[in-house]
DRENGUZA-931999 format. One record per residue: residue number from 1; residue in one letter; chain; x, y, z of N, C-alpha, C in turn. Coordinates in steps of 0.1 Angstrom, whole numbers, plus 5000, padded with zeros to 4 digits. Example, Ala and Ser with C-alpha at 12.3 -4.5 7.8 and 13.67 -1.06 7.14 Angstrom:
BEGIN
  resi  resn  chain  n.xx  n.yy  n.zz  ca.xx  ca.yy  ca.zz  c.xx  c.yy  c.zz
     1     A      A  5132  4943  5078   5123   4955   5078  5132  4967  5078
     2     S      A  5128  4978  5071   5137   4989   5071  5129  5000  5079
This chain:
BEGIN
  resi  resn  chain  n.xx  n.yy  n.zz  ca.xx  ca.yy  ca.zz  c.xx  c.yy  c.zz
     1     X      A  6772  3373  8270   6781   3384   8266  6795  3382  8272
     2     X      A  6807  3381  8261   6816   3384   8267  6820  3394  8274
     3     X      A  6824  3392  8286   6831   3403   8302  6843  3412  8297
     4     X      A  6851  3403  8290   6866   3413   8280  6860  3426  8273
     5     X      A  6848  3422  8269   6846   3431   8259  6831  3442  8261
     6     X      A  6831  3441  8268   6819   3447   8280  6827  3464  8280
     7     X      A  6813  3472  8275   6814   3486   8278  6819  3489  8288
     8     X      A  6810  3484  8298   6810   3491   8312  6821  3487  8315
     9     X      A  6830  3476  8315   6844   3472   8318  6852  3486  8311
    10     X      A  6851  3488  8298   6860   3499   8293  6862  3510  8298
    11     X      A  6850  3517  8306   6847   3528   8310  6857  3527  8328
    12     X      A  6855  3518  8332   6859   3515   8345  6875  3508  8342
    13     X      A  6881  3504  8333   6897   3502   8334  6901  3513  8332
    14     X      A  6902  3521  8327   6910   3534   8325  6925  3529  8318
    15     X      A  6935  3539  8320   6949   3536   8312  6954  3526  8322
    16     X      A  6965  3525  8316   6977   3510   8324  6983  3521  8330
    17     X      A  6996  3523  8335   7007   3522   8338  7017  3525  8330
    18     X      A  7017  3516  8326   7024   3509   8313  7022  3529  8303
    19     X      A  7009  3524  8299   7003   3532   8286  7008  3548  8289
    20     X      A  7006  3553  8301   7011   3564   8306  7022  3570  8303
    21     X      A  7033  3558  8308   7044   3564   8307  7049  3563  8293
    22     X      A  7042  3552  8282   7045   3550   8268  7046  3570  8263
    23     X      A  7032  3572  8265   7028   3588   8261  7038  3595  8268
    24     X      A  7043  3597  8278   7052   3609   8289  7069  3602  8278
    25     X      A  7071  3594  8273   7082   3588   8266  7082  3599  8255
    26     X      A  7068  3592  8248   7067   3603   8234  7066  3617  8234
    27     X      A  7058  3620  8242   7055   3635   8245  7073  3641  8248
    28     X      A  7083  3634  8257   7091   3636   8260  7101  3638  8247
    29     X      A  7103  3625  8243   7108   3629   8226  7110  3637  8218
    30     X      A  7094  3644  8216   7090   3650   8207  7093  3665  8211
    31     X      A  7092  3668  8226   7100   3680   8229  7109  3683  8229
    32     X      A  7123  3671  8232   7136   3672   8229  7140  3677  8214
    33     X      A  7129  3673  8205   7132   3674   8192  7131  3687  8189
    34     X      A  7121  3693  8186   7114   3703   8190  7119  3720  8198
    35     X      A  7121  3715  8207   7126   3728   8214  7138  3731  8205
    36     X      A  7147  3728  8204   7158   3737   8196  7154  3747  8185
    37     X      A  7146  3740  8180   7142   3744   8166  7134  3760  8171
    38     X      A  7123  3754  8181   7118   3771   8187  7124  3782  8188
    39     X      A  7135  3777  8195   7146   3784   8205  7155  3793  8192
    40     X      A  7158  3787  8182   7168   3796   8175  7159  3803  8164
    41     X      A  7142  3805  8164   7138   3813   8157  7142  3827  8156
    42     X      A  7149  3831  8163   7153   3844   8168  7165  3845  8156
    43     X      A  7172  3839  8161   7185   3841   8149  7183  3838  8139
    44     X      A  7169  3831  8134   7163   3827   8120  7160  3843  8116
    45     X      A  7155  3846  8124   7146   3860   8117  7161  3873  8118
    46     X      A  7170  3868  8128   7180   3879   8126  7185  3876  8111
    47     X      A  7190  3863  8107   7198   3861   8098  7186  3870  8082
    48     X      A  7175  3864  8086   7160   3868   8075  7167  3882  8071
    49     X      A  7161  3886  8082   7163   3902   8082  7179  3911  8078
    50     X      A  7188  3902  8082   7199   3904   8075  7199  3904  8059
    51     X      A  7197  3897  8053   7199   3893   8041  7187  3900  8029
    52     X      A  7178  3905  8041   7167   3913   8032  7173  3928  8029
    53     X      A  7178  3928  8043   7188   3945   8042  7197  3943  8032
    54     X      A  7202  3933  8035   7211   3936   8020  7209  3940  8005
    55     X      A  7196  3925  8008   7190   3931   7995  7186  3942  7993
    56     X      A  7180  3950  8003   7175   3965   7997  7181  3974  7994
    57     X      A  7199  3969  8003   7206   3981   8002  7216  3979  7986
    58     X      A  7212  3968  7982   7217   3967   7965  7206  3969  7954
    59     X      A  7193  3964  7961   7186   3978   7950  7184  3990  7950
    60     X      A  7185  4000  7961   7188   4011   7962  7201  4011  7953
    61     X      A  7215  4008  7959   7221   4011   7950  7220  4010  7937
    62     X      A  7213  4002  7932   7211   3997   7918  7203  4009  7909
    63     X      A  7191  4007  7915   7184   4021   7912  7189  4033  7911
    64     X      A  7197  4043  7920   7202   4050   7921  7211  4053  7911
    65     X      A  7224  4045  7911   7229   4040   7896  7223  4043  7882
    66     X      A  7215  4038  7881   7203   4037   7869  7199  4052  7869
    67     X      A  7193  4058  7879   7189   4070   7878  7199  4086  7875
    68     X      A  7211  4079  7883   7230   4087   7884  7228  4087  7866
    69     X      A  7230  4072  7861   7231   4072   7847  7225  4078  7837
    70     X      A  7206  4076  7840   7201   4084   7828  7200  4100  7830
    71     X      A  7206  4106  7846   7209   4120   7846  7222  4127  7841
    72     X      A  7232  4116  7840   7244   4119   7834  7254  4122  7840
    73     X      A  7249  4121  7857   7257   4121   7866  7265  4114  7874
    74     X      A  7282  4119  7875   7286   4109   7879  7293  4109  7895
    75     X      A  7294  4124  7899   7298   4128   7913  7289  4142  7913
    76     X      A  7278  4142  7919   7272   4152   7925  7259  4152  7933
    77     X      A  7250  4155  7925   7240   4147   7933  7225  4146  7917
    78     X      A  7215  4137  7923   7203   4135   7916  7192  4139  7924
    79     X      A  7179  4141  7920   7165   4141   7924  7157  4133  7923
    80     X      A  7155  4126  7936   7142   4115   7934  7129  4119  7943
    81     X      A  7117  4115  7938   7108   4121   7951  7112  4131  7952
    82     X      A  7115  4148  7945   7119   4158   7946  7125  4160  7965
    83     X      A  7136  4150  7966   7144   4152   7972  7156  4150  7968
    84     X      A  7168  4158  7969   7180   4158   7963  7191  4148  7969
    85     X      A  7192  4135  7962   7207   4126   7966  7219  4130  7965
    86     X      A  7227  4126  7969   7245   4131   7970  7244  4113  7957
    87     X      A  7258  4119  7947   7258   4106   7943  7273  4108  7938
    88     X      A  7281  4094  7946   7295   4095   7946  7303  4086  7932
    89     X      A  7305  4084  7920   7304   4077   7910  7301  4068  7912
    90     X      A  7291  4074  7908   7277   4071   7899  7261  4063  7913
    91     X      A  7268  4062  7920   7261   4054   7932  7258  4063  7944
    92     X      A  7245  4064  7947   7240   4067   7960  7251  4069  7968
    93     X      A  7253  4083  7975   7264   4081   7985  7261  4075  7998
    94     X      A  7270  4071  8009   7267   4064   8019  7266  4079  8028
    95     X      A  7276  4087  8025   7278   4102   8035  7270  4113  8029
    96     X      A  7259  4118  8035   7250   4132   8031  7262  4145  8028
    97     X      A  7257  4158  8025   7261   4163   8023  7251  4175  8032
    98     X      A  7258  4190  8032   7246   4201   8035  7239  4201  8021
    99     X      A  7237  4198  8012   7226   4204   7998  7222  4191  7995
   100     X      A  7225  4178  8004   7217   4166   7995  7218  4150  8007
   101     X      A  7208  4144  8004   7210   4133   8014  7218  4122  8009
   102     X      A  7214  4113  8016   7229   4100   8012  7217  4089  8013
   103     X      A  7225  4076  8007   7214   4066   8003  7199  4063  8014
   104     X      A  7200  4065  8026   7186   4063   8031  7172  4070  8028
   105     X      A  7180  4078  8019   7166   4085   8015  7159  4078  8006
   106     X      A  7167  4069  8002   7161   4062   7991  7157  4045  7996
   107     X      A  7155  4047  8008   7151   4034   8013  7136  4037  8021
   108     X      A  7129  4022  8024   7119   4028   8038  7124  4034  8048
   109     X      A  7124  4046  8052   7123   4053   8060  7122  4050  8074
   110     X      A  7109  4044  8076   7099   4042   8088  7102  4026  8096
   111     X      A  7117  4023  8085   7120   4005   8091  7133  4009  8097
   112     X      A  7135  4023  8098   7147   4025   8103  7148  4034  8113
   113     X      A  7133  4037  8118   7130   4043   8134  7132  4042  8146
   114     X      A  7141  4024  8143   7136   4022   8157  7122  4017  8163
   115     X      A  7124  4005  8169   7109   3996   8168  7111  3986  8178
   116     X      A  7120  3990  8190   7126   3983   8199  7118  3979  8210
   117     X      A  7102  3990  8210   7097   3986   8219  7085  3974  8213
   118     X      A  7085  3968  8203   7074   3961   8196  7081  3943  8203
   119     X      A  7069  3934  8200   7073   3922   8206  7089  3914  8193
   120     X      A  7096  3907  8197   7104   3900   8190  7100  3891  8178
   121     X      A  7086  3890  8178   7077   3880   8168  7081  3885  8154
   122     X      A  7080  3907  8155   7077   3912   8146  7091  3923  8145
   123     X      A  7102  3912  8135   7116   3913   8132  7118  3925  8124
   124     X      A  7125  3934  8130   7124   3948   8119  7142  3954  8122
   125     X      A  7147  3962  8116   7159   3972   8116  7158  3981  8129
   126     X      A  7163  3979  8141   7165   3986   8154  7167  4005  8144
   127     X      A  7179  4003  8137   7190   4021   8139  7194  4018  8130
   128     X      A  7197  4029  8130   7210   4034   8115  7217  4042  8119
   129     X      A  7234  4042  8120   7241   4053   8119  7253  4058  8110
   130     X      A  7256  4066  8110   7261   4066   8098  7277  4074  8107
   131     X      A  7288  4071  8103   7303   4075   8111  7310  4081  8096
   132     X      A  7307  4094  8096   7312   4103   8085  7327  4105  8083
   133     X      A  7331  4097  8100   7351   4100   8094  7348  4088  8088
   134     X      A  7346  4074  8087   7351   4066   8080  7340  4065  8068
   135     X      A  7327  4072  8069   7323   4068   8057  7313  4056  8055
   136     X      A  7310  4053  8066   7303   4039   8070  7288  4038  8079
   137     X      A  7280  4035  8070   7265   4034   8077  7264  4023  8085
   138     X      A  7259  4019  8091   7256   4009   8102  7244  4009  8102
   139     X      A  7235  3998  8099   7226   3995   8105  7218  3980  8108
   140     X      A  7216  3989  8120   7215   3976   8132  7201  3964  8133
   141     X      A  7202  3954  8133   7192   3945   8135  7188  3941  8146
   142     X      A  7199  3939  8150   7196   3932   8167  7207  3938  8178
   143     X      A  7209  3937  8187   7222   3942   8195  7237  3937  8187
   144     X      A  7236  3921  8184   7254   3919   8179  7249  3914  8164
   145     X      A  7239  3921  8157   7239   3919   8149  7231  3930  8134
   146     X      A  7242  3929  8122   7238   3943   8114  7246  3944  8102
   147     X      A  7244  3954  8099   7248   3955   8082  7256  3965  8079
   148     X      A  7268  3966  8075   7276   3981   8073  7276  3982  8056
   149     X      A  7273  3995  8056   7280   3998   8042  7287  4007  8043
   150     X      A  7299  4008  8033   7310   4017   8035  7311  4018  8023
   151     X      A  7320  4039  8022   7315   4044   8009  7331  4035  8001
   152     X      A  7331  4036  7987   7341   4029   7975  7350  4029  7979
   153     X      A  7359  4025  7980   7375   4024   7982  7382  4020  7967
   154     X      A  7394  4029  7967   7403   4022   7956  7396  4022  7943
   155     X      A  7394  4014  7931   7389   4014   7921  7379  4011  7918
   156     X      A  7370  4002  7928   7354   3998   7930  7348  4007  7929
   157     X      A  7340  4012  7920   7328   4028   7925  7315  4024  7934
   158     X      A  7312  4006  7933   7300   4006   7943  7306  4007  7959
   159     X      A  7296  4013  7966   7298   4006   7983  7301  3994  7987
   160     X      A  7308  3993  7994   7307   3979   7999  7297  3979  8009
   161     X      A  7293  3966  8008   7281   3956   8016  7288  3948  8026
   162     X      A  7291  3951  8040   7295   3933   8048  7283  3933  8060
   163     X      A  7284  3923  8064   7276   3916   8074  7289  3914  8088
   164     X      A  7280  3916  8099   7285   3917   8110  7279  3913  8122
   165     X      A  7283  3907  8135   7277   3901   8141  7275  3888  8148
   166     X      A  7264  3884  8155   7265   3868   8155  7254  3865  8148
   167     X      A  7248  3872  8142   7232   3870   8134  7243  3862  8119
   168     X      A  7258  3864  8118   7263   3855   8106  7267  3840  8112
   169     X      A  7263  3834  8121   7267   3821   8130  7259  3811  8121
């Protein structure tokens, strides 16, 4: 029997040297590559979560619109879920009124509680606030990062939409 090729030889050489550090090379590599990509999940899910707000806050408005329209109204308010909206032509207002709410009523609710104590895995809308001298909702994703809508200016009747933050990097 050849000795080269002998079990019990296999069992008793173990790795080289050599072979060790080939693997601690690649293993090394593959983490260099790697880690970055972990590391900025965070601003992945802020940017996510940005861009979903958006979206909701243009189907709200959309809807709202649609519903302003088939009530015939164009500055007062509508009823959805027999709760009464403020609606500034023709669109969800951003500012409540005393007799009527403003567009968050017409959004999830319960994604805008506040959820600061939950792990970062599970990316959700910190706040909302709303600054009634200018007319501008705020709501927040992360600390430097969030979504304002502010009520029409000039001859636009929808809200504007911008994005703010470093979650736009």
């Amino acid at each position: 029997m050849n000795p080269i090729f002998s079990v019990q030889r296999l069992f008793k050489q173990g790795f080289t040297l050599i072979e060790i550090v080939m693997v601690m090379v690649i293993l090394s590599v593959l983490a260099i590559v790697a880690a970055p990509r972990f590391f900025s999940l965070k601003d992945s899910a802020n940017k996510i979560v940005q861009k979903n707000t958006i979206a909701a806050v243009n189907n709200v408005l959309a809807l709202g619109a649609v519903k302003a329209s088939v009530d015939g109204v164009t500055n007062g308010k509508i009823t959805v879920n027999n709760q009464d909206i403020c609606v500034n032509n023709s669109y969800p207002a951003v500012k409540a009124s005393n007799d009527c709410a403003n567009l968050l009523a017409l959004m999830d609710i319960k994604d805008l509680q506040g959820r600061q104590g939950e792990n970062e895995a599970k990316k959700t809308i910190q706040t909302s606030e709303i600054d009634n001298k200018t007319g501008t909702l705020y709501i927040v994703i992360d600390q430097n990062c969030f979504v304002t809508v502010t009520e029409p200016q000039g001859t636009d009747p929808k809200p504007m939409i911008a994005t703010g933050g470093t979650c736009d990097d």
